[in-house]
C-alpha positions in Angstrom: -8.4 27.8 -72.4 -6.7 26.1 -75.3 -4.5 23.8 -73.4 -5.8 20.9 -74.3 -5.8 21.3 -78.2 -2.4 22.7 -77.8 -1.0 19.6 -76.2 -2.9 17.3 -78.5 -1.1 19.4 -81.6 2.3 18.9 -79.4 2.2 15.2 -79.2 2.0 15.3 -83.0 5.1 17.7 -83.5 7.5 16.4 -80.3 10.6 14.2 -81.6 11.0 13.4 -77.4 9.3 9.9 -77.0 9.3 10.6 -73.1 7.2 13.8 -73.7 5.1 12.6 -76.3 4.2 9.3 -73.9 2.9 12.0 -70.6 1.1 13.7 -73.0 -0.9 11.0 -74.6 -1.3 9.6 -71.4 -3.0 13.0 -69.9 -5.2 13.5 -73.0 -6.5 10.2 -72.4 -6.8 10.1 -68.6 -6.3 13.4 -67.0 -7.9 16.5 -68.9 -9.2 18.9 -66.2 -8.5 18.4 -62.1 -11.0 16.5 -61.7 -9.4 13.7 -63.3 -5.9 14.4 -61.8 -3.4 10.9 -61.5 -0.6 10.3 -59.3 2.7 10.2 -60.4 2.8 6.9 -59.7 0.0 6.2 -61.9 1.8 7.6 -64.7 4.6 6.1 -64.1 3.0 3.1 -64.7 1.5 4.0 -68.1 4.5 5.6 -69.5 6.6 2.2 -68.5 4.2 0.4 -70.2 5.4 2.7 -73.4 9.2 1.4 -72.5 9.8 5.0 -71.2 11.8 5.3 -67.8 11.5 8.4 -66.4 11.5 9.4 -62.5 9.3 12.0 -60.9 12.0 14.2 -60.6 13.2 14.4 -63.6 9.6 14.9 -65.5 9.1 17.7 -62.9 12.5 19.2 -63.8 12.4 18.6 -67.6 8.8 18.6 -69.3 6.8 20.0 -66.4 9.2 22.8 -65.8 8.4 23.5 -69.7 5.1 23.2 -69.7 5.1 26.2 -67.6 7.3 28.7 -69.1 6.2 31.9 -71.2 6.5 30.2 -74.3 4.6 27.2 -73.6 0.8 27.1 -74.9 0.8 23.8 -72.9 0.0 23.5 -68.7 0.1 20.8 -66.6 -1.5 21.5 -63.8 -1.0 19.7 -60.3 -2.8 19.4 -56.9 -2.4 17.4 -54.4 -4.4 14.2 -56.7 -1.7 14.5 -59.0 -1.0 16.1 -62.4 -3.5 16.9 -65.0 -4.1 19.2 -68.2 -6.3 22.5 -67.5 -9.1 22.4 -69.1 -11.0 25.0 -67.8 -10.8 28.5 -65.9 -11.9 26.3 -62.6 -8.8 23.5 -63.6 -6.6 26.9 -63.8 -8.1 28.2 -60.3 -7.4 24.7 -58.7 -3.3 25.5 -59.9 -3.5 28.7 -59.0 -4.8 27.8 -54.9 -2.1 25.1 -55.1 0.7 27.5 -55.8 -0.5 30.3 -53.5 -0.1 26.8 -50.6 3.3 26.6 -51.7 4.5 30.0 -52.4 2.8 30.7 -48.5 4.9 27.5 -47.0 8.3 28.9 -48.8 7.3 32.8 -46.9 7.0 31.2 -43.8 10.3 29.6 -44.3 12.1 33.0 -45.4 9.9 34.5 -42.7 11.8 32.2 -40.0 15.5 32.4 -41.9 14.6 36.2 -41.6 14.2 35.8 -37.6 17.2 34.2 -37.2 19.5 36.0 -39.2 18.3 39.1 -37.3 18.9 37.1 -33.8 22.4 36.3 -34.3 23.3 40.1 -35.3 
């Protein structure tokens, strides 16, 4: 898994100062799951940088790109916070984390389901 490389080569190309600062902060403090930080955490560091940026927007800007097809960069999360894969392990953390939420977001269509087929 070359995630790790590839984001220390991104920090070196990005003109974004708010992506370059999370990514410098990761590959110092949270390559593989075990060493996963809090947004909070983060927040912190990247402040520190003069960057202001709120959880919601990282998760909707650089996060949501750091996941797409065309991204050789993954920043995984778990419920310790958010961290760079390192290895196929880091990747099968991600992967039980999404299969929590994809099961949470059934159960809800599940139920929506049920009650669109009760008021028929």
């Amino acid at each position: 898994m070359a995630f790790v490389e590839s984001a220390r080569q991104y920090v070196q190309e990005t003109e974004d100062p708010g992506e370059r600062a999370i990514l410098e902060y990761l590959l110092e403090n949270a390559v593989g799951s075990s060493n996963a930080k809090s947004w909070e955490t983060m927040q912190a560091a990247i402040q520190a940088k003069g960057i202001n940026m709120r959880q919601t927007d990282f998760q909707q800007t650089f996060l949501k790109k750091s996941r797409s097809q065309s991204s050789e960069i993954f920043i995984g999360s778990s419920n310790n916070g958010y961290f760079l894969i390192e290895t196929p392990d880091d990747a099968q953390i991600m992967r039980e984390f999404y299969q929590t939420r994809i099961d949470s977001e059934q159960a809800n269509l599940d139920r929506l389901l049920e009650l669109i087929e009760e008021n028929d």
